[in-house]
C-alpha positions as CSV (number, residue, x, y, z in Angstrom):
1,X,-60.7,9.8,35.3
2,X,-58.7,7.4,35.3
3,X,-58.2,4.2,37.2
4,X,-55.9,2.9,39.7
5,X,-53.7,-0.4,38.4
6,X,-54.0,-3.2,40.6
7,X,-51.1,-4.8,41.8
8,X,-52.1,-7.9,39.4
9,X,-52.6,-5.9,36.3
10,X,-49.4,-4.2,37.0
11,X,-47.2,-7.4,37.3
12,X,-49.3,-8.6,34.1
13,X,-47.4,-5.2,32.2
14,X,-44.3,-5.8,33.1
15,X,-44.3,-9.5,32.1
16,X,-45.7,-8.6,28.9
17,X,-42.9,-6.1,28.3
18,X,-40.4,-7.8,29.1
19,X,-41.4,-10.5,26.8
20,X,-42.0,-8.5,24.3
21,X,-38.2,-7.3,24.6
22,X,-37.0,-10.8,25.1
23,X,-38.8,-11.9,21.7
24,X,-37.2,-9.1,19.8
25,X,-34.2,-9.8,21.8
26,X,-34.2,-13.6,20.7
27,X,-34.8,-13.1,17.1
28,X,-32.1,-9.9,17.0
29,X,-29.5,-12.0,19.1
30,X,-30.5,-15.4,16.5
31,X,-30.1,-13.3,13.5
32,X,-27.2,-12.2,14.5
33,X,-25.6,-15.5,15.8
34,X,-26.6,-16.7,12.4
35,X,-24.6,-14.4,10.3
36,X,-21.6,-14.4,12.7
37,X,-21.9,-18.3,12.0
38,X,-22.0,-18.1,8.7
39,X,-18.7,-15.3,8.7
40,X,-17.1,-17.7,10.3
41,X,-17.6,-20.8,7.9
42,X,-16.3,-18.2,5.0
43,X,-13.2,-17.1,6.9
44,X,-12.5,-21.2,8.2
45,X,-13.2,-22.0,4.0
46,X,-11.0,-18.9,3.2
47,X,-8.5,-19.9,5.8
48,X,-8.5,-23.3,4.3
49,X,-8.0,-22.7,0.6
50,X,-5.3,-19.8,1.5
51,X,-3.7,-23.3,3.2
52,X,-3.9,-25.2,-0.1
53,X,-2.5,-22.5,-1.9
54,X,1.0,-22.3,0.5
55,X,4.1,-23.7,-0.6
56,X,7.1,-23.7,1.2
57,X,9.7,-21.4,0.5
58,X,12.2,-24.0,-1.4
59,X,9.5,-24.3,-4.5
60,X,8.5,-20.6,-4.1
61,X,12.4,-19.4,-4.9
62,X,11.9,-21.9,-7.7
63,X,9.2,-20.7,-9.0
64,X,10.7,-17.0,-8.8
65,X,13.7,-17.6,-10.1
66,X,12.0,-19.2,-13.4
67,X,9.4,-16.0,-13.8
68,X,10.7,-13.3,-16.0
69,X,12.4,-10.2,-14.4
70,X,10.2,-6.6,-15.9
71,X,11.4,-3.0,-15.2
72,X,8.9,-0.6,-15.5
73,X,9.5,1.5,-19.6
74,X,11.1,4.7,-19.2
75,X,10.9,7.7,-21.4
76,X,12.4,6.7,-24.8
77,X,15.8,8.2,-24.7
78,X,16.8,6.5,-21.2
79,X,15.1,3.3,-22.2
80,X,16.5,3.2,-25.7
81,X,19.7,2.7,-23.9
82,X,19.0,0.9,-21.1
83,X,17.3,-1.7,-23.7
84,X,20.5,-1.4,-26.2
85,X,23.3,-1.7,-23.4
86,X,21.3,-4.5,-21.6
87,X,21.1,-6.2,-25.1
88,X,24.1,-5.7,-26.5
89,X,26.2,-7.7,-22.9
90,X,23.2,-10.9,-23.7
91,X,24.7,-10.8,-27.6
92,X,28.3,-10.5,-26.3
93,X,28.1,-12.7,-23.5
94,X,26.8,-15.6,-26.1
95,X,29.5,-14.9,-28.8
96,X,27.4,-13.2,-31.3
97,X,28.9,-10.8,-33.6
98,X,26.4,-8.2,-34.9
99,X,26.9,-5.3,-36.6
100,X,25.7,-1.9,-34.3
101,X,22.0,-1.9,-33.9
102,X,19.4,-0.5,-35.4
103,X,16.6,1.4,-33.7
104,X,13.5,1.7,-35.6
105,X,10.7,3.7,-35.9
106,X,8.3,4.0,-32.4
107,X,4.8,3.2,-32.8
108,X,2.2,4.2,-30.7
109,X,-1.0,2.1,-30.6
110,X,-4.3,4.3,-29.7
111,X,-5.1,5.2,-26.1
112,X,-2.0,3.9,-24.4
113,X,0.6,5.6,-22.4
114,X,3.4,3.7,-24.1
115,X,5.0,3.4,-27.7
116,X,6.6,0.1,-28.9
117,X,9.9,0.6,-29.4
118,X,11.5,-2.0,-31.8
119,X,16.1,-2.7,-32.0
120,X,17.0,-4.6,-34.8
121,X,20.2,-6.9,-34.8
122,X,22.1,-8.8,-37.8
123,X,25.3,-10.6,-37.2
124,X,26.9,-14.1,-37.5
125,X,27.5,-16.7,-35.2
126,X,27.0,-20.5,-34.7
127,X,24.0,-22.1,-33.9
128,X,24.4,-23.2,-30.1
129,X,25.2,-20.1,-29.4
130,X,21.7,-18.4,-31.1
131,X,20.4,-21.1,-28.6
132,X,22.0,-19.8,-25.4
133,X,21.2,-16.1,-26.5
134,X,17.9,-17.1,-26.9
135,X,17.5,-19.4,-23.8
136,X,18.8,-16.2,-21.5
137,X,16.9,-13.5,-23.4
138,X,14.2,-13.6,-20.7
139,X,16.6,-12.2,-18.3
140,X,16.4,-8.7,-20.2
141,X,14.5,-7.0,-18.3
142,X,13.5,-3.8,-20.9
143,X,12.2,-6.8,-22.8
144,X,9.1,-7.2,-24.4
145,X,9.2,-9.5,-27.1
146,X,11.2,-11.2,-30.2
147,X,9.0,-9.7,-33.0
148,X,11.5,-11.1,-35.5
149,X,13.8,-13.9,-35.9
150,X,15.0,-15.2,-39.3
151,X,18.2,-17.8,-39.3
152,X,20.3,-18.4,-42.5
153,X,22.6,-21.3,-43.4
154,X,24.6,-21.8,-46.1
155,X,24.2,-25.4,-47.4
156,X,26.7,-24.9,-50.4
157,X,29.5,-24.2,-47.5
158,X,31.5,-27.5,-45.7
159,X,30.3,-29.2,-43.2
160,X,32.7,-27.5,-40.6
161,X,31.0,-24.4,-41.8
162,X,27.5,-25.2,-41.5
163,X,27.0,-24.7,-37.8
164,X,28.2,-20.8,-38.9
165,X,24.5,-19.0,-39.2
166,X,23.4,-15.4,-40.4
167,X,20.8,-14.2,-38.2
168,X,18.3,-11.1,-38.4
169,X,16.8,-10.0,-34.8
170,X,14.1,-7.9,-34.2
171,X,13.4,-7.0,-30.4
172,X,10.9,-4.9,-28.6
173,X,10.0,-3.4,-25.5
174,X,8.2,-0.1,-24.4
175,X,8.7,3.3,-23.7
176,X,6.7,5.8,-21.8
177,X,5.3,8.8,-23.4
178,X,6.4,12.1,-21.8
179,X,2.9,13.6,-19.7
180,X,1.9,16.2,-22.7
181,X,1.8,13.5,-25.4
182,X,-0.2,10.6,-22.8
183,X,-3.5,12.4,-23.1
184,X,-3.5,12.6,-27.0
């Protein structure tokens, strides 16, 4: 049978347990103060460096206005003419006089849901303005890259006839494959 608890050996239980619970208590409650210390050192750091990295809105419209504008490549009819028309006002709006131009042959490089397509461009015009043309190309937004430029002066002609150059232009951008042809 069993014994009776004295009153002594009673209170002697209860301390023990509820030491026992404190202790785990403690080193659950310290554990955890620990890692909500240390989450709150990363977010302070996090906080901090995200403060480094803010500029004002003055340099951030600077900074914007020099990035290059992209539009997302369409299929290739819509973008062949969004990229000619687009083109064709930068050569106008420098003074450029090309003959129509040229689409070439897409290519589609393996395992990619777009095909370069390349527009080629001859004409004459003088040199500053090849400069400008070239300075605003960036603001095409179809475009992808100059993949040709070859520049031709005639040094037999007079000197007022120099600045007149002969230019060959070869542009690119890309143009999304319809769905059926994206997963060959």
């Amino acid at each position: 049978m069993a014994r009776q608890l004295t009153e002594r050996e009673r209170r002697m239980l209860i301390i023990g347990a509820l030491s026992a619970v404190a202790i785990l208590g403690l080193k659950f409650g310290l554990d955890g103060l620990d890692r909500w210390r240390a989450a709150r050192t990363s977010l302070q750091s996090a906080r901090d460096k995200l403060d480094e990295v803010a500029i004002d809105e003055t340099k951030q419209a600077g900074l914007l206005s020099i990035v290059p504008v992209l539009e997302m490549p369409q299929l290739e009819e819509k973008q062949k003419f969004l990229f000619r028309e687009r083109l064709h006002e930068q050569l106008k709006k420098a003074g450029i006089k090309t003959e129509p131009l040229t689409i070439l042959s897409s290519r589609r490089k393996a395992n990619i849901p777009y095909k370069v397509m390349r527009i080629k461009c001859t004409g004459k015009c003088k040199f500053e303005q090849l400069l400008d043309f070239l300075a605003a190309l960036p603001e095409n937004p179809y475009l992808v890259g100059v993949e040709e430029l070859r520049v031709d002066c005639d040094a037999t002609k007079p000197a007022d006839k120099r600045k007149e150059v002969e230019i060959d232009l070869t542009v690119s951008t890309f143009v999304r494959l319809p769905k059926a042809q994206r997963a060959n």
